[in-house]
N, C-alpha and C positions, 0 to 999 in steps of 0.2 A: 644275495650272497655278498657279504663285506669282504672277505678278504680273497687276496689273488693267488690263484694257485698256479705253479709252474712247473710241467709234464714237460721234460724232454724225452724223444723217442725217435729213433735209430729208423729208418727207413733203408730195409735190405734192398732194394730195387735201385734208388740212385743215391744210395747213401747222403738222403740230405738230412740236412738236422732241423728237425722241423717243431716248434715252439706253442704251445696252447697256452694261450692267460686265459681264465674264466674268471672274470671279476663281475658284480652286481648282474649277474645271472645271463652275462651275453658270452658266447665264445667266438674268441678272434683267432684265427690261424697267420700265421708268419711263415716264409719259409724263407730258408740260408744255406747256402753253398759252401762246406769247407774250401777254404781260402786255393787251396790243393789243385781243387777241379779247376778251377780260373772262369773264364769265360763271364758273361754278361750275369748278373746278378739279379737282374730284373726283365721282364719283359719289355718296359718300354728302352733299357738301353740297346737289347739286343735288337727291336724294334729300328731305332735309328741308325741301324748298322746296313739297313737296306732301302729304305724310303724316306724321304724329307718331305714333314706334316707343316704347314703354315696354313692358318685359319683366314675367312675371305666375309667381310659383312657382305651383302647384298646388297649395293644401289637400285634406285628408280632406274627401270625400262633395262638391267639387266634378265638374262634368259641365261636357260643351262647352255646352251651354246655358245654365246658370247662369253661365259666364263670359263668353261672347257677350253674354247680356243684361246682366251688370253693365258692360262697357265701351263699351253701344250699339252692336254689332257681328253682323253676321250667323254662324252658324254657320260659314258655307262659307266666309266670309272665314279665320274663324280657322284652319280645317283646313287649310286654302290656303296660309296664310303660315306653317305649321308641318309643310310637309308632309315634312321629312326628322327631326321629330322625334317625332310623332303615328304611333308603328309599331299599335297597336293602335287604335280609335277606342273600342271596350266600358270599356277598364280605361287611365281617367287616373293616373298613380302621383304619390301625392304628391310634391312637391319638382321634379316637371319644372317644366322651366324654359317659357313658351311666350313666344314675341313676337306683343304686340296692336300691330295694322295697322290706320290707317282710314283712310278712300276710297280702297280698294284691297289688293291683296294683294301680299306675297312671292314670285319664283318663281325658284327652284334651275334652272341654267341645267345640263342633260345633255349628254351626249359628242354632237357631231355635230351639234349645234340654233345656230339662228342667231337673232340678234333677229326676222327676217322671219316663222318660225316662230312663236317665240313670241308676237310677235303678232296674226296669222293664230290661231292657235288660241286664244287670248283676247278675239279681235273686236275688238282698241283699235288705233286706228292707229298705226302705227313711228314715228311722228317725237311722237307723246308718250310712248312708253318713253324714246327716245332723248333728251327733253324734262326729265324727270322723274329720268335719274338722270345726268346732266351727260354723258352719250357722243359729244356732237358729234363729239370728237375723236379716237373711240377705230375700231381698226380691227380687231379682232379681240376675244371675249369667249371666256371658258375655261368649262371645267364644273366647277362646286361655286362659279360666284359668282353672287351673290342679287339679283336686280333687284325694285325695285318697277312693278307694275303699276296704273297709275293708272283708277279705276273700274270695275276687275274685283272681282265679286263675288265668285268661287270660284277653289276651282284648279284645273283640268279634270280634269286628272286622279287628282282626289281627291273627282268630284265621284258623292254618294250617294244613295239612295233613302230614303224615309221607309218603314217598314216596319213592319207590323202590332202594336201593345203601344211603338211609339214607338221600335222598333230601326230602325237606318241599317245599309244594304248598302252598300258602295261598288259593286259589281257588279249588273247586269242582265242578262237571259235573253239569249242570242246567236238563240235562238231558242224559238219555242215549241210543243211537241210532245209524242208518249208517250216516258216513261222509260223505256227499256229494261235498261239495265245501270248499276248503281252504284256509288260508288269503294268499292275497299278489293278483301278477297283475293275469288276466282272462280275458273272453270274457265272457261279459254279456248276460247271459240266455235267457233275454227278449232284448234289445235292439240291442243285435249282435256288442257292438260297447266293444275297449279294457277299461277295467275297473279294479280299485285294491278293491279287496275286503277285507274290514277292519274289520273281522270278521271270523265265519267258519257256516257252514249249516249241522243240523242234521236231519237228517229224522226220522222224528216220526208218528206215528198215530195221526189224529188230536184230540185235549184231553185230549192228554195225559198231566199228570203234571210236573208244571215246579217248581223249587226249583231256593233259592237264593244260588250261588255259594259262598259269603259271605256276612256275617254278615252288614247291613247298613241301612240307610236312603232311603226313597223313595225320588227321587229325581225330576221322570218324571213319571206319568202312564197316559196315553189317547192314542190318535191317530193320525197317520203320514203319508204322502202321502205315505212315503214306505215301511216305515218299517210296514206299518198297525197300529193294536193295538200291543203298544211296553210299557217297563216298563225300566226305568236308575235309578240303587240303585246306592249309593252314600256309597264310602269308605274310610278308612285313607290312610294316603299317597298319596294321590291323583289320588286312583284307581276309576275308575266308571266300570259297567257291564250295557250292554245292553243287551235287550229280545226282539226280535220282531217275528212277523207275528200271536201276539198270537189269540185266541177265545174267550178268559175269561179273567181280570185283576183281582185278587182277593185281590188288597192291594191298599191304596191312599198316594197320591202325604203328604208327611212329617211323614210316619211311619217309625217306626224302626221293625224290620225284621231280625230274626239271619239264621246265614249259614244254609243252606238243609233246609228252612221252605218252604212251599208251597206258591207260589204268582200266578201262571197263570195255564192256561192250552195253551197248541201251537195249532197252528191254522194255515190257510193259508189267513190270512187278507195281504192288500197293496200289494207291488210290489213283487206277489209270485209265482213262478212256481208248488204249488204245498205243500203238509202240511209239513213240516218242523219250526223248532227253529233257527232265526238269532240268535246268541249269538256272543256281541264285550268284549273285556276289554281293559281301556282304562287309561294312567295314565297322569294326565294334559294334555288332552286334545289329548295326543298321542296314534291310535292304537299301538297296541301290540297281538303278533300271540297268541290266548290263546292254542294251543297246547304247547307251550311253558310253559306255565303256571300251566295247567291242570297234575291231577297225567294222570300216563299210564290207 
């Protein structure tokens, strides 16, 4: 499409005057505040009316600690508001870029999540997001834009354990039990044939409850030829957690769900030898051994 066309329309809600060009077949949205209303015109001024952002490269034999504590800032703050750029927490590479945030954090906003969300799982009330980054006027927000969080500490879903020798897990036990099977190659229980198990197996009583290892999105919850009744939360970074062989699913497909909440109870549904918790973690798409992952 050559030429541009321009739709103005009246938004009865917060009377803003909101602008469509569709030129060469893309549509862009604008939005404008009559002059009237006053206040912050954009997100990112109303943004800086509550937190000051300055960006921080990484040197050699810098750690999130060392830079947390040179800019007065909490660990979990910073992991928080870098949570699409911090893929490993171990190995900082010199020359990343990170953004220091104070009183409060960054949060990368996901496919399907609303302000109401994000709020609700960061405990701050909607109308100080809404406060803090000039939205009055806004009716819809997309995925991959950045809101500040005003007097959040962490990012939920980046939120980790302290771990023995001063290591950080982001992930906790979904349960806790005997180890029965552990990730990597095996001979399959039930078919006798070689198999790699992309996961670990806890034995538990059936019933017993099962917790979210971290902080996320329901991603999956129903039923699987094997994994039985199973549940896939959905996390930053590109982690997922899987639950199977549960009894009970106690959460639905597009909740938010913080670390150690109660979502299942385990069971011995689908392809099971027996009551136990499959438990996977998995990041794009790749297992990964959660012993590895998990504190001691």
């Amino acid at each position: 499409m050559s030429r541009a066309f321009r739709v103005l329309l009246l938004s009865w809600c917060g009377l803003a005057l909101v602008f469509f060009w569709v030129q060469h077949g893309s549509l862009l949205l604008s939005e404008k505040r009559p002059a009237a209303q006053g206040g912050p015109t954009s997100g990112d001024e109303g943004f800086q009316e509550f937190s000051e952002i300055i960006t921080y490269e990484v040197q050699p034999g810098d750690t999130l600690q060392t830079i947390a504590q040179q800019f007065g800032i909490s660990v979990e703050a910073l992991v928080g508001s870098n949570a699409t750029t911090l893929d490993d927490l171990y190995a900082l590479e010199p020359g990343t870029v990170l953004k220091i945030v104070k009183n409060g954090v960054l949060h990368s906003v996901k496919r399907g999540q609303t302000l109401s969300d994000i709020a609700r799982t960061y405990g701050v009330a909607l109308s100080e997001i809404v406060r803090a980054n000039g939205l009055e006027d806004r009716e819809y927000i997309y995925p991959g834009e950045e809101f500040f969080i005003p007097g959040a500490v962490t990012s939920p879903a980046l939120t980790y354990l302290q771990m023995a020798g001063g290591k950080k897990s982001l992930f906790a036990w979904p349960v806790r039990g005997l180890l029965t099977s552990g990730f990597g190659p095996r001979i399959h229980p039930i078919s006798g044939e070689p198999d790699f198990h992309q996961g670990i197996d806890i034995e538990v009583p059936e019933g017993t409850d099962v917790y979210a290892a971290c902080a996320g999105r329901v991603q999956r919850a129903g039923r699987h030829s094997g994994y039985g009744l199973y549940i896939v939360l959905e996390h930053s970074n590109g982690y997922r957690t899987l639950y199977g062989h549960l009894s009970e699913i106690g959460v639905y497909r597009g909740q938010f769900v913080e670390g150690g909440q109660r979502i299942a109870r385990s069971g011995n549904t689908g392809n099971s030898t027996g009551p136990h918790l499959h438990f996977e973690i998995l990041q794009y798409g790749r297992a990964l051994n959660p012993l590895a992952l998990l504190p001691p």
